[in-house]
Each structure stands twice: as structure tokens, then as C-alpha cells.
N, C-alpha and C positions, 0 to 999 in steps of 0.2 A: 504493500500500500504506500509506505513513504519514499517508496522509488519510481512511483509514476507523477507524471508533468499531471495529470487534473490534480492531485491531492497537492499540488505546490500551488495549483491557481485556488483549492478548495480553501489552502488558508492564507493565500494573497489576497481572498475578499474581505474588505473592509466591514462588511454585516455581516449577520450570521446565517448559516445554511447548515442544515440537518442531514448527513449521508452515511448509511451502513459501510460499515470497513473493506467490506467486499464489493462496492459499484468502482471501485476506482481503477483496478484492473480492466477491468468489464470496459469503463470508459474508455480507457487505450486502447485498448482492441479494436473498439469499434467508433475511436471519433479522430485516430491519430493523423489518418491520411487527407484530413480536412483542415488540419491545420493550415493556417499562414495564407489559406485562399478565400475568394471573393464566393463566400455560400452565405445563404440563407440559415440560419437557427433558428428553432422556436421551440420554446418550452412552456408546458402547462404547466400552470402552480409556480406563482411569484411568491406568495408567501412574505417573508422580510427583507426579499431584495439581493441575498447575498449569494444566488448563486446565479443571478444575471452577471454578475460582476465577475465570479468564476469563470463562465462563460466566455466572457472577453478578452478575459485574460489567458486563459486556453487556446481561441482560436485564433486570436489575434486580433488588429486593426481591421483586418481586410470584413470581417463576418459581420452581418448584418443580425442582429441578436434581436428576437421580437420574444415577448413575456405575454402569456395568458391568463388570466385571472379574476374569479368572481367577485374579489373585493374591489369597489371602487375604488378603495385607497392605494391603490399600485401602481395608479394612475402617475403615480407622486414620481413615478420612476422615470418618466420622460424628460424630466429634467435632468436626468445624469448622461442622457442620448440615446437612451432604449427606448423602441419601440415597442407600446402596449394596447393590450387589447382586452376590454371587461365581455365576457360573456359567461354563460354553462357550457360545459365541456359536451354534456349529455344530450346541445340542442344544437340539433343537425342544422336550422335556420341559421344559428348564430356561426356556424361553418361555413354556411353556403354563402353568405358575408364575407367572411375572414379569405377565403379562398381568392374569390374573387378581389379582394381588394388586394394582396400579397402576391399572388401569382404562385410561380412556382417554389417548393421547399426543398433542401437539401437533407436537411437534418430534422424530424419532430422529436422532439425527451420528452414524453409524458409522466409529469411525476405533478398530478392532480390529485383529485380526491381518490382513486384507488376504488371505487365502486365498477363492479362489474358494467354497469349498465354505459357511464362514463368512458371504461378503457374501448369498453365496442365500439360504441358508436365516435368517439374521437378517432378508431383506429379504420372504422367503414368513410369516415365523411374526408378521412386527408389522405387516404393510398394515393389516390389518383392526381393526386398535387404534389406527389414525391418525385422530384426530377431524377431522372436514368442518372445512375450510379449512386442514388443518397438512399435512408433508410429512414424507418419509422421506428422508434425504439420507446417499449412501456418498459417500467421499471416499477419494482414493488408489488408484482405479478403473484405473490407471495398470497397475497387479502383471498387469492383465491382456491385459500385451503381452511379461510377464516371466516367465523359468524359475521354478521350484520355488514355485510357489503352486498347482496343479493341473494337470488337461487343458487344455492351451487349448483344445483344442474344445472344452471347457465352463467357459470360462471368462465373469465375470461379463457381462462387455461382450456374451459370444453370449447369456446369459440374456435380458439387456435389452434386445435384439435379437427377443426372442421373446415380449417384451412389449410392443415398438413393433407387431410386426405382429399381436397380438392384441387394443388398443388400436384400431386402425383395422378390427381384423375386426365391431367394433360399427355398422358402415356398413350401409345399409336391404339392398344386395344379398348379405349377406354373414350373413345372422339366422341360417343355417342350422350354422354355424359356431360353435367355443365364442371367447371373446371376455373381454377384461378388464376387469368393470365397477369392479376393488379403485379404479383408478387412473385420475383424469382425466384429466393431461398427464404426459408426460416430458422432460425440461430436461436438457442437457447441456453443461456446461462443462468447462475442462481438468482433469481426473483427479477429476470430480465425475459423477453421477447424482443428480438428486432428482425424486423421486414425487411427485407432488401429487396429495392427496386433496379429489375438490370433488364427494360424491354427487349433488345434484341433474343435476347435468351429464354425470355417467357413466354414469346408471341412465336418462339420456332416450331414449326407443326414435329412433332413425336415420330417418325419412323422407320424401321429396320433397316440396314446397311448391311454390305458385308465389302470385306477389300480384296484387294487383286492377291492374295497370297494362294501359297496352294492346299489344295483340302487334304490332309490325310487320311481324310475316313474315318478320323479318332472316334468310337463307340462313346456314346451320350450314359453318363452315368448317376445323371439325377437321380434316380428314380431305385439305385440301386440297394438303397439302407432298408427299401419299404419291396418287398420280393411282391405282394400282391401287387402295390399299385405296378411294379414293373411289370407283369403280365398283363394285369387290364392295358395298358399303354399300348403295347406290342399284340394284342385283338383289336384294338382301338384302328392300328392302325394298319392291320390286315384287313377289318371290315371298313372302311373307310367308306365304301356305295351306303352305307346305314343312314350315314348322313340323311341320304337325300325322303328316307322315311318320316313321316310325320311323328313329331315328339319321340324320335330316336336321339338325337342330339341334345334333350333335355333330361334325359331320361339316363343319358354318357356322362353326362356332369353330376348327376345325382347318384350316381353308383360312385364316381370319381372320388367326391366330396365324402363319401361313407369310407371309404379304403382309407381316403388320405389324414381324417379327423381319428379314425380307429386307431390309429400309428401313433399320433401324437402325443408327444411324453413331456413338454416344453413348460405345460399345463404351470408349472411351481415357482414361472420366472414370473408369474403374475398375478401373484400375493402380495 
């Protein structure tokens, strides 16, 4: 912790800010290559001020630092050259505002109220404002193993949950499916999430390759730990005309899915 540059700018703030011993690594990892250029910042939860100043001091001159916050008193802070913006985190209106008047973001740190409902809909209403190569990063992600923040059944962790397997539904067998092209990768750290927006790579259609090298015939050995399912395989793919039988091919998957759940032993890694 005391050998990374944000915990040098954490206590070069002249006010005070409130941060767990382990977001300061986290930081570096994910804000270092933004240093010292012309991005956009913006942070939810101004709070008392001191980690705007953190802020600037981390990325330098060049960054354009904007503060979010429901108290009108934060207002106080454009007098030191930050720009501020009063709204709820939780009200998509007050986004579709802020977007539009800001333009494009490089950076969002959401570090607001920590209510499920908040970290969504802050994290649904500013994807699409994330400019190619910056990210979206919640922090304190934690609330969502904790009472009085929301449903935990809906809480942020199951959102992003449902954006990992939306994420991977971009796969060539999978087209048929709706899919999330907001979002490149997803990175997870302790009581962090961040988004990474990288359109060339999110919007590339999913499909099978193979290169100019030569085949050796090598024998496919998936299938080899599990003796039944390798024979269904190998009928599977001796009757192959079955296909073309009504609710044969439904009926392949359903025998499939019995062989392959019978085998499974993995059952203990997810207690």
C-alpha cells in the first residue's frame, strides 16, 4: 500500500478521504496508464472533498476531474477548479443530463452510496459514455454480501453475474442469443468491478478459424475421463442422418446432458 503513487496522492490531499488499505493497489493497476494525459474523470460520492484532490494529484494537470454528489454542499468545490454535478446516482434522468452535457468519459470510480439499486443503474446509464480504451470501475462491491443495501437477489454482484454470462453469450454458437457488446472484459478484484470498454474487440462477430499448418490426425481426447459419454459421441457421430429426424437432435442432447451430469464429481468446489 505505501509503495503505490495513489496512496502518496491519498495523503497529499489537503481534506480528508476515507479508503480500505487494499483499493490502493487495485488503483494502480487499473488507473496507472492514465496518468499524465488529457482524460476525462469522474467520480461518484464527493463526500468532504479530499479525494477530488487525490485525484489530481494522481493524474495530473492534464485530467479533467468532475465530482458527483447528492449534497448540494459540494457544490462548494468548484471553487478549487473541479467540476461538479448534484444529482441521485439511482436516477437514470439525472444521467441522461450529465451524459449529454460531459460527453465522453474515460474513467467513472463509483464510490456513492453502495446501494445495489445505485451501483446498476449508475453502471447501465454511463457504459455507453465510456470512451474505447477507458473503464467503468465500482468499488465497495462488498454491500453486496450485506443487509440493508437491497435484495440480495439483486444484488450488484448477481447483476454482474449476468453480465459475465452475457459477455461470453457473444461466442459463434451462441448468435442467437442477446449478448453484451457495451463491455469487453470484466476484472474482478476485492470489493472492486471494472468494465473495460475496448469496441473493436467487443463488436468482432465470434467464429471458428483454423490455420495453414498441417493436421496430424491427432485422436480428440475430450471425452476420454467419461468412457460413456465417449461412446455416445462416437454413435452420435456414426448416426449422424438422425439429425435430420424430428426431435432426434433434442432428444441427443438430452441423453448427452444425462451421461455428462452422471460423471460429474466437481459438485464440492461449490460450497
Amino acid at each position: 500500500m505505501k509503495n503505490t503513487d495513489s496512496y502518496r496522492s491519498y495523503l497529499a490531499s489537503p481534506y480528508q478521504s476515507i479508503k480500505h488499505s487494499t483499493y490502493f493497489q487495485s488503483y494502480d493497476h487499473f488507473f496507472s496508464q492514465y496518468r499524465d494525459k488529457e482524460i476525462t474523470f469522474v467520480e461518484v460520492g464527493v463526500l468532504g472533498g479530499g479525494s477530488l484532490f487525490m485525484w489530481r494529484d494522481y493524474f495530473g494537470p492534464k485530467a479533467r476531474i468532475i465530482g458527483i454528489d447528492f449534497n448540494p454542499n459540494a457544490k462548494k468545490w468548484e471553487d478549487e477548479g473541479f467540476e461538479i454535478f448534484i444529482g441521485s446516482q439511482s436516477d437514470e434522468e439525472f444521467w441522461a443530463d450529465f451524459v449529454e452535457k460531459v460527453g465522453g468519459i474515460d474513467i467513472l470510480l463509483d464510490d456513492g452510496g453502495h446501494t445495489y439499486e445505485q451501483q446498476i443503474v449508475t453502471t447501465e446509464c454511463v457504459l455507453a459514455s465510456i470512451n474505447d480504451g477507458g473503464l467503468l470501475l465500482v468499488e465497495d462491491t462488498h454491500t453486496s454480501y450485506m443487509d440493508g443495501f437491497g435484495p440480495r437477489s439483486k444484488s450488484f454482484i448477481e447483476y454482474v453475474k449476468t453480465r459475465i454470462d452475457a459477455v461470453n453469450q457473444r461466442f459463434a454458437k451462441f448468435s442467437d442469443k442477446p449478448s453484451e457488446r457495451r463491455i469487453w472484459s470484466i476484472e474482478i478484484v476485492e470489493s472492486m468491478v471494472a468494465f473495460k470498454v475496448r469496441k473493436d474487440a467487443s463488436k468482432m462477430i465470434s467464429e471458428p478459424t483454423v490455420n495453414h499448418g498441417k493436421d496430424d490426425l491427432a485422436a480428440d481426447f475430450r471425452y476420454a475421463d467419461n468412457p460413456s459419454l465417449q461412446i455416445f459421441k462416437k454413435l452420435q457421430t456414426k448416426f449422424a442422418f438422425m439429425e435430420q429426424v424430428p426431435f432426434a437432435r433434442q432428444a441427443a442432447i438430452f441423453v448427452r446432458n444425462k451421461i455428462a451430469n452422471k460423471k460429474f464429481s466437481a459438485g464440492k468446489y461449490f460450497r
